[in-house]
C-alpha positions as CSV (number, residue, x, y, z in Angstrom):
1,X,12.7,-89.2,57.3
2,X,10.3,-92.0,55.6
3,X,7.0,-92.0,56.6
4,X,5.9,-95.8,57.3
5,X,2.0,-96.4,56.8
6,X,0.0,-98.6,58.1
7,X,-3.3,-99.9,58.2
8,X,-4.0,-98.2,61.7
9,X,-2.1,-94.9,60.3
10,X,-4.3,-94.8,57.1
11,X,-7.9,-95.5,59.4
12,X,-6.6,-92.6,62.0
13,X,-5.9,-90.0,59.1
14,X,-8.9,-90.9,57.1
15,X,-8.6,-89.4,53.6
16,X,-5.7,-87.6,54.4
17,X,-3.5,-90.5,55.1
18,X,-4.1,-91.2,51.3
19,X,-3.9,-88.0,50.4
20,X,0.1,-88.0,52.0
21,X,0.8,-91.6,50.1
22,X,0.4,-90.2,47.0
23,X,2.3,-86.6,48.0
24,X,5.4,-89.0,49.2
25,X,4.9,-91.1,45.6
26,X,4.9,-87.8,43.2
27,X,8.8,-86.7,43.7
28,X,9.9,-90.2,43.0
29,X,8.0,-90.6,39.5
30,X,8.7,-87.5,38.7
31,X,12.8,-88.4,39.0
32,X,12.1,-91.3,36.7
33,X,10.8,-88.6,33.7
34,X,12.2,-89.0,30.3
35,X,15.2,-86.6,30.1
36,X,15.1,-85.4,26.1
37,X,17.6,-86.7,24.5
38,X,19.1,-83.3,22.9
39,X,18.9,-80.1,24.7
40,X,17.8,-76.6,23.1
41,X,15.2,-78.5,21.7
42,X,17.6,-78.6,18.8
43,X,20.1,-81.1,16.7
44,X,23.4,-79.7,16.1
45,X,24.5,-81.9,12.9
46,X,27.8,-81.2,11.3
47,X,28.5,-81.9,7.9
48,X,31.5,-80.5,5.3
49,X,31.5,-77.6,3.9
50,X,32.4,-79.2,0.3
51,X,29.6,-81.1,-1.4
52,X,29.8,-84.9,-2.1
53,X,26.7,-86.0,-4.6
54,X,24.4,-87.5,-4.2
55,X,25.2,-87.3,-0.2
56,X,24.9,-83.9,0.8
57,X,25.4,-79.9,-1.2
58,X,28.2,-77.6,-1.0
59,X,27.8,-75.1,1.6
60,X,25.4,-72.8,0.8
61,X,24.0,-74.4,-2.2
62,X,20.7,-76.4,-3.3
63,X,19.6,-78.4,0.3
64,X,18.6,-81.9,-1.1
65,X,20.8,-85.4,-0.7
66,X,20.7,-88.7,1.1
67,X,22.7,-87.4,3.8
68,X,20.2,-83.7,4.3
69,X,16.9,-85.9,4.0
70,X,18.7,-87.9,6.4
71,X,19.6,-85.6,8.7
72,X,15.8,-83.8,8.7
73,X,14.2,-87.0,9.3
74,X,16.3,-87.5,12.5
75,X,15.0,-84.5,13.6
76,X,11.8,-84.7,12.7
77,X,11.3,-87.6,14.4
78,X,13.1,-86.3,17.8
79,X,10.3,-82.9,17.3
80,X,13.8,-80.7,17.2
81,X,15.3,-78.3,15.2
82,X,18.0,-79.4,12.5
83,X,20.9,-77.0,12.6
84,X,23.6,-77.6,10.0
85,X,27.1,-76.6,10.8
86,X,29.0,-76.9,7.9
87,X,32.5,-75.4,8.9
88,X,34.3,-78.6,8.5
89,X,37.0,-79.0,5.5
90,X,37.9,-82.5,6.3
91,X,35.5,-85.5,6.9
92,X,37.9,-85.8,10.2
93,X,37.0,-82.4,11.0
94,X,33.3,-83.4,11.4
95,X,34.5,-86.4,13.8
96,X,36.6,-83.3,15.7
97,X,33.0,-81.6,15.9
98,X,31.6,-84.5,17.9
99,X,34.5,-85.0,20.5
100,X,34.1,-81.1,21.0
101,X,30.8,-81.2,22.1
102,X,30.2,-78.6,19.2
103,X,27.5,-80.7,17.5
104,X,25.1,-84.2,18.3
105,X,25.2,-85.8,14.7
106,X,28.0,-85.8,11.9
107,X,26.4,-87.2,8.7
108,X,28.2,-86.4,5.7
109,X,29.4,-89.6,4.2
110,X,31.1,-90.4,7.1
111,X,33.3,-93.7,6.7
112,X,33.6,-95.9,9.8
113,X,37.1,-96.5,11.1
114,X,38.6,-98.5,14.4
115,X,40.4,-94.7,15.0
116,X,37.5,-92.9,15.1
117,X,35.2,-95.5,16.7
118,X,38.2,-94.9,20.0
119,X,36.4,-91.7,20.0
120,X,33.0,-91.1,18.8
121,X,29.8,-93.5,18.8
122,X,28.5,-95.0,15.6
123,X,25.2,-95.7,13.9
124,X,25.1,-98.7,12.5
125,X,25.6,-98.5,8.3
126,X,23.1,-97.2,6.2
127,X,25.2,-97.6,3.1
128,X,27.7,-100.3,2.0
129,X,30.8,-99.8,-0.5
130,X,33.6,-101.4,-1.9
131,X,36.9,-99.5,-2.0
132,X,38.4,-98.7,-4.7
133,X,42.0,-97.7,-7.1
134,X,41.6,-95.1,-9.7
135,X,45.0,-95.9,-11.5
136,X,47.4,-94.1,-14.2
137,X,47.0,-96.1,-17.2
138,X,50.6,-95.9,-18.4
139,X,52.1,-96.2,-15.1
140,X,49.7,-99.2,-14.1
141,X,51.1,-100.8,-17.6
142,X,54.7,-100.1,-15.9
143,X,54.1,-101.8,-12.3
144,X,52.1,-104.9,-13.8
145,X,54.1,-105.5,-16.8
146,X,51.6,-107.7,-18.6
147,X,50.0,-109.3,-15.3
148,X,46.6,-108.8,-14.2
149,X,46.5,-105.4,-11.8
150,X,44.5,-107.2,-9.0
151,X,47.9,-109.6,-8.7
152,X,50.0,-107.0,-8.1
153,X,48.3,-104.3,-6.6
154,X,48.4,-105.7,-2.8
155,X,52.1,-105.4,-2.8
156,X,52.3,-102.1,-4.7
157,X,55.0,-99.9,-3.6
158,X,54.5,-97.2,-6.0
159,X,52.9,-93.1,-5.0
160,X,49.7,-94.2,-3.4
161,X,47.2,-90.5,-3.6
162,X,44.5,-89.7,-0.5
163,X,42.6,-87.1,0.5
164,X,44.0,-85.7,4.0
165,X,41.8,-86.4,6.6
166,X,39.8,-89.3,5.2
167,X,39.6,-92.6,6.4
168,X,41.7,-93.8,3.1
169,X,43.8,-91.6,4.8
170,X,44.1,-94.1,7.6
171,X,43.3,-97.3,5.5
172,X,45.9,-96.9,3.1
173,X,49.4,-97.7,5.5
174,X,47.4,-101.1,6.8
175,X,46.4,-101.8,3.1
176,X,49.3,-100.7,1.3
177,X,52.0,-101.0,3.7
178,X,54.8,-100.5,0.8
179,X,53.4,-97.5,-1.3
180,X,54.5,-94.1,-0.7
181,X,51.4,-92.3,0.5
182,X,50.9,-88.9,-1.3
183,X,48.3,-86.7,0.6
184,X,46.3,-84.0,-1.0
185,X,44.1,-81.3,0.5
186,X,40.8,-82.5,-2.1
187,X,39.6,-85.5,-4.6
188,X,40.5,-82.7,-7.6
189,X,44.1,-82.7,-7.0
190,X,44.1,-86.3,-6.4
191,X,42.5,-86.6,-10.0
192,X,45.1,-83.9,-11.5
193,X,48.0,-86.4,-10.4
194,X,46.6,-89.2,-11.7
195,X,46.1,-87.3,-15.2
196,X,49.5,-86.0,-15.4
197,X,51.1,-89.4,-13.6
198,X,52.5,-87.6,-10.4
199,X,51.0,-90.6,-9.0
200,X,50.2,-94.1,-9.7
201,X,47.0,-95.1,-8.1
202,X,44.5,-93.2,-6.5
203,X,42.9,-94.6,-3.2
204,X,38.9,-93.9,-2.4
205,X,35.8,-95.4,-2.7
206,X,34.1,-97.1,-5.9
207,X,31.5,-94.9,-5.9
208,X,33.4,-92.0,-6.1
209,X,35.8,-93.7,-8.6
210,X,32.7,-94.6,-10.7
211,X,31.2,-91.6,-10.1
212,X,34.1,-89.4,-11.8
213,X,34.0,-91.7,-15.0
214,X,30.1,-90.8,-15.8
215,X,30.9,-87.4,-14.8
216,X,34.3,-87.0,-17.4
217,X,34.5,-90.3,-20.1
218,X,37.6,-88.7,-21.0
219,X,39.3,-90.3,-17.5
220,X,39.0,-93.8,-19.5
221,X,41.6,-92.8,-21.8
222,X,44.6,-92.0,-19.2
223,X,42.9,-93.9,-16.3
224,X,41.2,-97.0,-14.7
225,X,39.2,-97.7,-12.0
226,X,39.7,-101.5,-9.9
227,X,37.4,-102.4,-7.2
228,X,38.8,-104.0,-4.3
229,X,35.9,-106.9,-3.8
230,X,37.3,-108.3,-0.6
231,X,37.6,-104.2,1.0
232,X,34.6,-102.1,2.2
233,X,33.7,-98.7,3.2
234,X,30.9,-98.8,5.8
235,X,29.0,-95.2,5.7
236,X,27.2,-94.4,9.5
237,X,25.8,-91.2,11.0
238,X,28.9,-90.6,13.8
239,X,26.9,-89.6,17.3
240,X,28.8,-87.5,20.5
241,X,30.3,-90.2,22.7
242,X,28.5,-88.0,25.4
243,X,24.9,-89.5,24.3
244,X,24.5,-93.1,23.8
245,X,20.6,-92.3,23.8
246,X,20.7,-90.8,20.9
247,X,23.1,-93.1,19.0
248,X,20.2,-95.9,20.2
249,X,17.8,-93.4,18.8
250,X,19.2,-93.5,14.8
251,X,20.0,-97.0,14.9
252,X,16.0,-97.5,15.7
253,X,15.3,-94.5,12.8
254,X,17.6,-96.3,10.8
255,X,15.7,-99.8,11.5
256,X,11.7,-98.2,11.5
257,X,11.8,-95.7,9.3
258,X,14.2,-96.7,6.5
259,X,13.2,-100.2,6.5
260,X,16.5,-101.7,7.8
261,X,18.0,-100.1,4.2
262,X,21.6,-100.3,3.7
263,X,22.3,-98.6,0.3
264,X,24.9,-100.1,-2.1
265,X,27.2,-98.7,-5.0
266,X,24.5,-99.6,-8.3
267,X,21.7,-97.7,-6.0
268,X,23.6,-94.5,-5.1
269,X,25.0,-94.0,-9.1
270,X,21.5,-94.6,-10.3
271,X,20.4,-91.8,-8.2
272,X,23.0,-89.6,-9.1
273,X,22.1,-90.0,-12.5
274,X,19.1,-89.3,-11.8
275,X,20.3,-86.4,-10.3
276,X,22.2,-85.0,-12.8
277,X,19.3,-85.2,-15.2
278,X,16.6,-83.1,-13.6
């Protein structure tokens, strides 16, 4: 029952009419508490068990990367626990993490994609590329037959290769709706195909296309690389659809302590170089 008080009520109690105005206050404020925004007092962040340089290590391995010091400044900030599960083989295995309710955070160069996003919450980007072909030089001389490759490509209907379970996975049928889409279970046995000409063009990002050429110059001889200027991969920190709070919660890291940042191709290879110095 709610306790009306008035001005006579307050004068007949004395000081303990006050004293039950604040007691009938306290439960209400106390309902209006910040919740934390994880539980356990700890982030569950998954991310692949494979490594992707300058992004994140292979399991097990050395524990530096944009994606790691990403990941512990999220949780530094939130005054948790980082815990890394790093059982996924596919990037869509992380995304499978999240709709689980197995982990908070996926951040492993995670592309963003109109499937996923029916599924997960996103971050907003916090680095920006183009995609990319990494073609067989012979067969690309074949399929163009003297005409530039960015004429010709668009309406390729040659064997297109992708890594199963990444989002080129699901790009490539809108993008290439006439190739024959080869999947393959890692970015080695794409690159094996495209040596030996199993397969014409190869379908990822430019970074990763541009990465593999500083990493092996022998690639130039039997392949290419073609940026798609007009295409872009979007990389974001996937959150559980369960906790909009915390996908509000990076997008303001993101904003305050990166400086509204969104890293591009040039700035990621410069630091892999740099990487691959030390």
């Amino acid at each position: 029952m709610r306790m009306l008080l008035t001005r006579r009520t307050l004068f007949a109690a004395g000081g303990g009419g006050l004293l039950v105005a604040q007691a009938a206050i306290t439960p209400g404020q106390a309902q209006d508490a910040p919740k934390p925004i994880v539980g356990d007092n700890k982030l569950r962040i998954a991310m692949p068990a494979f490594a992707s340089d300058p992004f994140f290590p292979a399991d097990g391995s050395a524990d530096g990367g944009i994606d790691m010091d990403l990941a512990r400044g999220i949780a530094a900030e939130l005054g948790v626990e980082p815990v890394f599960d790093r059982s996924a083989v596919t990037f869509d295995a992380m995304v499978q993490k999240l709709t689980s309710g197995q982990a908070d955070l996926a951040i492993g160069k995670l592309s963003r994609t109109l499937q996923r996003g029916r599924s997960i919450l996103y971050s907003r980007p916090y680095a920006m590329l183009h995609q990319g072909l990494l073609a067989n030089r012979l067969n690309l001389a074949r399929i163009t037959q003297g005409k530039p490759p960015e004429q010709v490509v668009r309406d390729f209907s040659g064997d297109l290769g992708v890594i199963e379970g990444s989002s080129f996975a699901t790009y490539a049928a809108a993008t290439f709706p006439h190739a024959r889409i080869q999947r393959f279970a890692g970015w080695n046995t794409v690159i094996d195909a495209i040596r030996s000409g199993t397969i014409d063009l190869a379908y990822r990002d430019d970074f990763e296309i541009k990465k593999l050429m500083v990493d092996d110059p022998s690639m130039m001889v039997v392949a290419r690389s073609i940026t798609l200027t007009d295409k872009v991969d979007t990389i974001a920190v996937g959150v559980s659809p369960n906790n909009p709070h915390l996908a509000a919660f990076v997008d303001l890291y993101l904003d305050l302590a990166r400086g509204q940042q969104v890293l591009n191709t040039d700035e990621i290879i410069a630091r892999y170089r740099q990487g691959s110095k030390a």
